[in-house]
C-alpha positions as CSV (number, residue, x, y, z in Angstrom):
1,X,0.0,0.0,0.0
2,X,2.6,2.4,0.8
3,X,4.7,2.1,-2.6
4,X,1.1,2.4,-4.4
5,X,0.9,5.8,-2.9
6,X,4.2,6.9,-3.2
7,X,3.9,5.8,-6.6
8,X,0.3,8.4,-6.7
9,X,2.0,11.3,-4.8
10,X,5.3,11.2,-7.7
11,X,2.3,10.8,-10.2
12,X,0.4,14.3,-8.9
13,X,3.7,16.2,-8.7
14,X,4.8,15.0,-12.1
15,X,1.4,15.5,-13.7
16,X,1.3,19.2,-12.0
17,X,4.9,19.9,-12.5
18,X,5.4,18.8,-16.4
19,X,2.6,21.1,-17.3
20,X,3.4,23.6,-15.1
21,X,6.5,23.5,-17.2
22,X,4.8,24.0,-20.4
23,X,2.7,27.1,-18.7
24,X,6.1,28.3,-17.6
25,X,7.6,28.3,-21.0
26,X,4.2,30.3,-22.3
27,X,4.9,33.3,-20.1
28,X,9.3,33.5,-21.0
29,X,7.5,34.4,-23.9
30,X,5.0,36.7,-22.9
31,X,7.3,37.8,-20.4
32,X,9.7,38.4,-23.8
33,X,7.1,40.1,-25.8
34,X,6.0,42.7,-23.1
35,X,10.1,43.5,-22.8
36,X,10.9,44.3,-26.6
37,X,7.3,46.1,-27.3
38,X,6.1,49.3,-25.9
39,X,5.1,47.8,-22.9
40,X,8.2,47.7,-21.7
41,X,8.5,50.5,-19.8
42,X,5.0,50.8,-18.2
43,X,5.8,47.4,-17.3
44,X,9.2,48.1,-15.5
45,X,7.2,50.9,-13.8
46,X,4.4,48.4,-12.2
47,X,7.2,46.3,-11.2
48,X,9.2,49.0,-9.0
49,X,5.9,50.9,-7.8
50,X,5.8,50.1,-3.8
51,X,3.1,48.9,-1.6
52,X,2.6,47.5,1.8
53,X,2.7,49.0,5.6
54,X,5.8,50.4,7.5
55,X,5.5,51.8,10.6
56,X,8.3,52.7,13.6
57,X,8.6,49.0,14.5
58,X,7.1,47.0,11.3
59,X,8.7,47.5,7.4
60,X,6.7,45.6,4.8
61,X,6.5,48.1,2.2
62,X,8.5,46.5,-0.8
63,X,7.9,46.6,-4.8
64,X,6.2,44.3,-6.5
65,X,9.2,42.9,-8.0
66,X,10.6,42.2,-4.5
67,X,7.3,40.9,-3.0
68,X,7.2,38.3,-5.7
69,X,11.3,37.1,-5.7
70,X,11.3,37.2,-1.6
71,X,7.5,36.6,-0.7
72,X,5.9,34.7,-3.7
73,X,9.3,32.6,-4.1
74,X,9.6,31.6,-0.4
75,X,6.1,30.1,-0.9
76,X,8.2,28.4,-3.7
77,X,10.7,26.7,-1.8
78,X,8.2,26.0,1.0
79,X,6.7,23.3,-1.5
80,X,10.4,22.3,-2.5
81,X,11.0,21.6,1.2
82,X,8.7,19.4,1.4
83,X,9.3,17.9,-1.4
84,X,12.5,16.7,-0.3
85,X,11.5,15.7,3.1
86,X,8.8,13.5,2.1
87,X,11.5,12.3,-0.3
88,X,13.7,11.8,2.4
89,X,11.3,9.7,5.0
90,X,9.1,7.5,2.4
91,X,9.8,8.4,-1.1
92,X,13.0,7.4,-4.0
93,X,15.6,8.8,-1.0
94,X,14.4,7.0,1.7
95,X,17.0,4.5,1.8
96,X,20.7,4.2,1.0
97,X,20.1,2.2,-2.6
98,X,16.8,4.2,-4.1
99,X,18.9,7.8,-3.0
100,X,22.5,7.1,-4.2
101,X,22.4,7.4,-7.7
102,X,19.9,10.4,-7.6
103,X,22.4,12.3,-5.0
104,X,25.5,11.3,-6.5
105,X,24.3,12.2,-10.0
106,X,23.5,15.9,-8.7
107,X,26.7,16.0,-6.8
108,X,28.4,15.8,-10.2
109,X,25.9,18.2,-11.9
110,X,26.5,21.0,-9.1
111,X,30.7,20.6,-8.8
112,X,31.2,20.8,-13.1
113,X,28.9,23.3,-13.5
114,X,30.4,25.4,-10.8
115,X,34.0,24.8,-11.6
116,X,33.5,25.2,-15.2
117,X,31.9,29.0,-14.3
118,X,35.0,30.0,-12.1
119,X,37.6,28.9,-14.9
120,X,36.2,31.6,-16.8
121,X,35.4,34.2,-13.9
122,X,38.0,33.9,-11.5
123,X,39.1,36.8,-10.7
124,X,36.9,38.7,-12.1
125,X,33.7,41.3,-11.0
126,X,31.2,37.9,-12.4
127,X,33.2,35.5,-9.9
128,X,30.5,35.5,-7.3
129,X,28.1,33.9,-9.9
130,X,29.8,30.2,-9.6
131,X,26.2,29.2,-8.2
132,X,24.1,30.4,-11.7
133,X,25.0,27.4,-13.4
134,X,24.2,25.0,-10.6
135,X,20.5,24.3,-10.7
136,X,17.9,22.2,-12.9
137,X,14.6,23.7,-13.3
138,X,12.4,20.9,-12.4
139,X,9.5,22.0,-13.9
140,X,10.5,22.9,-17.1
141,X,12.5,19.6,-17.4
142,X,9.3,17.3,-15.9
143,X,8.0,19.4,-18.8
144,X,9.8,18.0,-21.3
145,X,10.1,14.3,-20.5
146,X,6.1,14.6,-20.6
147,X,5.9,15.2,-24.2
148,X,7.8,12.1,-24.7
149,X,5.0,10.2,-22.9
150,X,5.5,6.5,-22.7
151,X,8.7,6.9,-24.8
152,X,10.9,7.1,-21.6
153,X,10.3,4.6,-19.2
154,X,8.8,5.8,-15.6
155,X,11.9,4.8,-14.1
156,X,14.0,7.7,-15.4
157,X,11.0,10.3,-14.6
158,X,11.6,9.1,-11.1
159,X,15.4,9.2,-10.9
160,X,14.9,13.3,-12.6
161,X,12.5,14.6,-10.3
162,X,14.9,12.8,-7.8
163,X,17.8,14.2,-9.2
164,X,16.3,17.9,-9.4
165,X,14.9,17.6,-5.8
166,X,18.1,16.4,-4.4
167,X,19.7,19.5,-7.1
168,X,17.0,22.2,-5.5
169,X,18.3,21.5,-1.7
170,X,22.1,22.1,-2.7
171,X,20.9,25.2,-4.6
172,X,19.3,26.2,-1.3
173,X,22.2,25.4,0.9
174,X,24.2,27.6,-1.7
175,X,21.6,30.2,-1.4
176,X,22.1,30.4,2.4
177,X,25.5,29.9,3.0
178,X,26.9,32.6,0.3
179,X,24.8,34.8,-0.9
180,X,23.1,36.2,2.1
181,X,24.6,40.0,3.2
182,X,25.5,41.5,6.1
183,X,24.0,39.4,8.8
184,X,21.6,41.0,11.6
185,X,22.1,38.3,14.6
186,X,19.2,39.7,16.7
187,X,16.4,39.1,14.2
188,X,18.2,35.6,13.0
189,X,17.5,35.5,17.5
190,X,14.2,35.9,16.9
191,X,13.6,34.0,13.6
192,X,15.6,30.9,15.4
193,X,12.9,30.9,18.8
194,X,10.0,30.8,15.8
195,X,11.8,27.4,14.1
196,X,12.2,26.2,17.4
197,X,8.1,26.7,18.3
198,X,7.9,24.9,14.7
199,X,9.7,22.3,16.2
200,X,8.5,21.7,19.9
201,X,4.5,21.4,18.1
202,X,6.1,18.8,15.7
203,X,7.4,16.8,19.1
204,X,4.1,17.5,20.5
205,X,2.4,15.8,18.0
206,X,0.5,18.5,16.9
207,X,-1.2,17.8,13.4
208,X,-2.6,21.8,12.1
209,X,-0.6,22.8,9.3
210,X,-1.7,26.5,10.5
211,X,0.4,25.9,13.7
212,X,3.3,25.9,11.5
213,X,2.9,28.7,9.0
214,X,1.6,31.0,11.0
215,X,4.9,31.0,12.8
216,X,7.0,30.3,9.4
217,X,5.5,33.9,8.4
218,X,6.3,35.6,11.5
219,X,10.1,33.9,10.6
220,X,9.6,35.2,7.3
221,X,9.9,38.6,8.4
222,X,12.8,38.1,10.9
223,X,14.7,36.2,8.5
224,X,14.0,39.1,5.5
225,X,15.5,41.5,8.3
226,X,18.8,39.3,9.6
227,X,20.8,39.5,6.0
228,X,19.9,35.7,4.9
229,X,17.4,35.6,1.9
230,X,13.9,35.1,3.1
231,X,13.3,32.2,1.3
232,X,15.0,30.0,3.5
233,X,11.9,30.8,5.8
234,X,10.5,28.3,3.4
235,X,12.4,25.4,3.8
236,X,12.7,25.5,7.3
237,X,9.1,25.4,7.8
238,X,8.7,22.6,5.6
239,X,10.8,20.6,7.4
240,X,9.1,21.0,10.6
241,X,5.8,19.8,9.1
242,X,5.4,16.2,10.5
243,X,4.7,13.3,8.1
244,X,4.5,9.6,8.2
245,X,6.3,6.8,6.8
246,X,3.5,4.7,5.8
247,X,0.4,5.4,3.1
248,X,-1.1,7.7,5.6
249,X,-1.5,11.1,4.1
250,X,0.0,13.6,6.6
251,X,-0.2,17.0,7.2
252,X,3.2,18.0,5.0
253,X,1.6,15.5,2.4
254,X,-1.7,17.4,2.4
255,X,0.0,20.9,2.6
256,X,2.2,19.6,-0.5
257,X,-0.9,18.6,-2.8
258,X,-2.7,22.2,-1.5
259,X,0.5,24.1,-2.9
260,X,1.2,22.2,-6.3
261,X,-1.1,24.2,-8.5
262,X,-0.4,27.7,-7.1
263,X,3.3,26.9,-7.1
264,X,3.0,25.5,-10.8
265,X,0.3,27.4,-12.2
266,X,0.8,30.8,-10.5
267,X,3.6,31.4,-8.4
268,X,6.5,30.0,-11.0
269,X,5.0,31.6,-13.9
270,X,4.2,34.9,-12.3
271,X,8.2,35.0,-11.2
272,X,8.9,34.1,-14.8
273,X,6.8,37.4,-16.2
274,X,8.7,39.3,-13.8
275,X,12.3,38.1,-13.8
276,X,12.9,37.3,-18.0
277,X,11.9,40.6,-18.9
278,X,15.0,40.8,-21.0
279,X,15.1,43.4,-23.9
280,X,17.0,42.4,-26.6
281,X,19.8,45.1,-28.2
282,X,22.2,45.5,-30.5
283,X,25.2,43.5,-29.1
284,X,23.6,41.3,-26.7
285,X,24.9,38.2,-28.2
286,X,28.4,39.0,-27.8
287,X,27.6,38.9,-24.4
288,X,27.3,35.0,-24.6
289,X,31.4,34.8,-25.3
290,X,32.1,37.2,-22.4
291,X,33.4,35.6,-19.3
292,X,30.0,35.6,-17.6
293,X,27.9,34.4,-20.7
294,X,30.7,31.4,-21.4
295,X,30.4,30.8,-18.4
296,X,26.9,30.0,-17.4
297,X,26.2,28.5,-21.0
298,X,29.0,26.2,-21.4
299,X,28.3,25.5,-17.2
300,X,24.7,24.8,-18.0
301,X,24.5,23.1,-21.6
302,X,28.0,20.9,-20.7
303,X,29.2,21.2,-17.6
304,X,25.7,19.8,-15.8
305,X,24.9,16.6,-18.3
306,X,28.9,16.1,-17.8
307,X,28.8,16.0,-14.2
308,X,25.1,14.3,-13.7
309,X,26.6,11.3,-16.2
310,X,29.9,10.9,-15.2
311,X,28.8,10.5,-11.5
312,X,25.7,8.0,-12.4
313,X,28.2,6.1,-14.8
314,X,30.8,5.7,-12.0
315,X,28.3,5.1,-8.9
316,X,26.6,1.9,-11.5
317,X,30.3,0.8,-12.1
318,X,31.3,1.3,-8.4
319,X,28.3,-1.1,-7.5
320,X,27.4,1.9,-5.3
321,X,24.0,2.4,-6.9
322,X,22.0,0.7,-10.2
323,X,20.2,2.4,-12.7
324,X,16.4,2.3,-12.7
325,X,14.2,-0.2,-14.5
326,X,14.5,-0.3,-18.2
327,X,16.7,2.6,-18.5
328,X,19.7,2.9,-21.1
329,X,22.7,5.0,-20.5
330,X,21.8,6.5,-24.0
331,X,18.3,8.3,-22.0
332,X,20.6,8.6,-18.5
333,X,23.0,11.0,-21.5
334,X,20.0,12.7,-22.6
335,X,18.5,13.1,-18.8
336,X,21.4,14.4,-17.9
337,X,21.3,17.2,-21.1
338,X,17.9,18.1,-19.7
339,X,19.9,18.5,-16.1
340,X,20.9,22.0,-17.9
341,X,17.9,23.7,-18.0
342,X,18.1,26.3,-15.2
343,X,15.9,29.0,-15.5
344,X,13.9,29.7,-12.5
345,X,16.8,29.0,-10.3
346,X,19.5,30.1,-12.1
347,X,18.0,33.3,-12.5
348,X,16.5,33.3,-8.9
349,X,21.0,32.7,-8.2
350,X,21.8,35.5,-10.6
351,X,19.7,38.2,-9.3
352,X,21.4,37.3,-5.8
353,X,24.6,37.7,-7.4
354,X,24.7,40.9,-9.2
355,X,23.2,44.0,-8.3
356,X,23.9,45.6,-11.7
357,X,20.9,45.7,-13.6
358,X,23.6,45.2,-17.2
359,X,24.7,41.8,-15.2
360,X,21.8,40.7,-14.3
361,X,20.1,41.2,-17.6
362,X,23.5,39.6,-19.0
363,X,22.8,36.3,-17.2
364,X,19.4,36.1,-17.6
365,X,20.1,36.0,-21.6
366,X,23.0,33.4,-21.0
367,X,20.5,31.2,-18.8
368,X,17.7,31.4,-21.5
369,X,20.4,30.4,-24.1
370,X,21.8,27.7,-22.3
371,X,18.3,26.5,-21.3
372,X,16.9,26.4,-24.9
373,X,19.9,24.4,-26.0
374,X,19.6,21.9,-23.1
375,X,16.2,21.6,-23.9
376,X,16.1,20.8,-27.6
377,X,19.0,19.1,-27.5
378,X,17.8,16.4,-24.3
379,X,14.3,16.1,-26.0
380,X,15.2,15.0,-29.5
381,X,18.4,12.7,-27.9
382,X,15.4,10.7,-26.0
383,X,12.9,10.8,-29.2
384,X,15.3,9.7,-31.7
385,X,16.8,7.1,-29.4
386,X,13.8,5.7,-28.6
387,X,12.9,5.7,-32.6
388,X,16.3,3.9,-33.5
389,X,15.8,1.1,-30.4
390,X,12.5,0.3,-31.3
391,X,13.7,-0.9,-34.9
């Protein structure tokens, strides 16, 4: 009973996520079109115009832009959180064989990516964008391996939602650990006594999932004050939300199929409108052989699928782990292509890492390169290879 619902939670997130992927890709080019018409502007405008309260002791008057990369995003990796810790206690990384290949593989697909970026930017005013290249976009690759249908066997779904899950919390520790500013220890005080309520009504047994975002706001705020990106208020909170090991649907399980669509369907392709906004000019593709566009391309499009293979190939011929049912190191290849669509995270990375708005829109046009390429070039790898072996 317990591996039949597993087997229907992956099948929700996949079905949700794979066409949240195709919605996402919808609004890059809405988000495109508004950017390079005479929208543009007016657009830019609504994006920077302020709203909220602020008073002597309370500040949450932001723009729209920031309300939707630290509010709306946090929401975001609140459902990624839990995600990987119903992963962790009864899903495919819930013991040492089903989660070695999937970590391993996004080991390898964080390190090359990573190290390929620094070759180019040590050194340099790009340097502190190592992380941009780091991340899969698990909806718009779920996307992807859904228009190949029964084409790919269910096996290597499972090991890339896996994989990207696995990807997502590195990202996050990156996130955290360098590219947080100046650090305000009394409000990370007070953000720390609100994840520790979090977790004395988990060891309490207490069940309401209101018990634990009602305080995961109120950390929210704390955390958006201490210098560490307030997203992280997301994660935490997820992993205080208690859940079972059996095919009882717990609260984190409930508050995961509640937050699918709006993540999908709203929250990811709302960020999307608002973050790849990129006007193209005169020149901009000479960017993609500048230190910061080589890069994040050649980090995305060969430095991921290079490190997610090589580690999968070495971790089946260590014995340490086995590839999944009916899967050929020709789809693991093209998989691991698909690894190199970043997008919402990569950008979500480059924003963090540049305050120049000329950077920023630098990278963004790098990522959407890179993420194109990886695309195209995963997707016909795993049609035509499916064509050729069914000869």
């Amino acid at each position: 009973m317990a591996k039949s619902f597993n087997r229907s939670v992956f099948r929700k997130f996949y079905q949700s996520s794979s066409f949240g992927g195709i919605l996402l890709l919808l609004c890059v080019v809405l988000s495109l079109a508004i950017a390079n018409t005479g929208l543009a502007t007016g657009f830019e405008e609504f994006l920077n115009s302020e709203f909220g309260f602020a008073n002597a002791t309370l500040h949450l008057n932001y723009s729209v832009l920031t309300w939707i990369n630290d509010g709306l995003m946090a929401v975001f990796f609140l459902m990624v959180g839990l995600e990987i810790k119903r992963e962790i206690v009864e899903g495919e990384l819930s013991s040492l064989k089903q989660a070695s290949l999937p970590v391993l593989a996004a080991i390898g697909g964080v390190i090359v990516p990573a190290v390929i970026y620094s070759l180019f930017n040590a050194g340099t005013p790009t340097a502190n964008g190592w992380g941009i290249p780091m991340a899969t976009d698990i909806a718009f690759a779920l996307g992807i391996l859904s228009l190949l249908g029964n084409r790919v066997p269910s096996g290597l779904k499972i090991f890339l939602a896996a994989l990207a899950i696995v990807d997502d919390l590195m990202a996050i520790l990156v996130i955290a650990i360098f590219y947080s500013s100046e650090l305000h220890f009394n409000y990370l005080a007070y953000a720390g006594g609100m994840f520790a309520l979090q977790i004395l009504f988990n060891r309490m047994g207490f069940k309401n999932i209101w018990l634990y975002i009602i305080p995961g706001i109120v950390m929210w705020y704390f955390i958006h004050h201490s210098g560490i990106h307030a997203t992280i208020a997301g994660v935490l909170t997820a992993l205080t939300l208690p859940t079972t090991d059996d095919d009882t649907e717990s609260s984190l399980e409930k508050l995961e199929h509640a937050l699918h669509k709006p993540v999908n369907f709203l929250i990811m392709p709302v960020f999307a409108i608002a973050n790849t906004n990129i006007t193209f000019e005169a020149g901009m593709t000479e960017g993609l052989v500048s230190n910061l566009g080589l890069g994040i391309v050649l980090g995305l499009f060969l430095g991921k699928p290079l490190g997610i293979f090589l580690m999968s190939w070495l971790s089946v011929k260590l014995k340490i782990a086995q590839l999944p049912e009916e899967t050929k190191w020709a789809q693991v290849l093209g998989l691991a292509i698909l690894g190199g669509i970043g997008f919402t995270m990569s950008i979500f990375i480059a924003l963090l890492s540049f305050s120049d708005a000329l950077l920023q829109a630098e990278a963004k046009f790098a990522i959407l390169i890179a993420s194109v390429l990886s695309g195209v070039s995963g997707y016909l790898l795993l049609s035509v290879y499916k064509r050729s072996s069914a000869r």
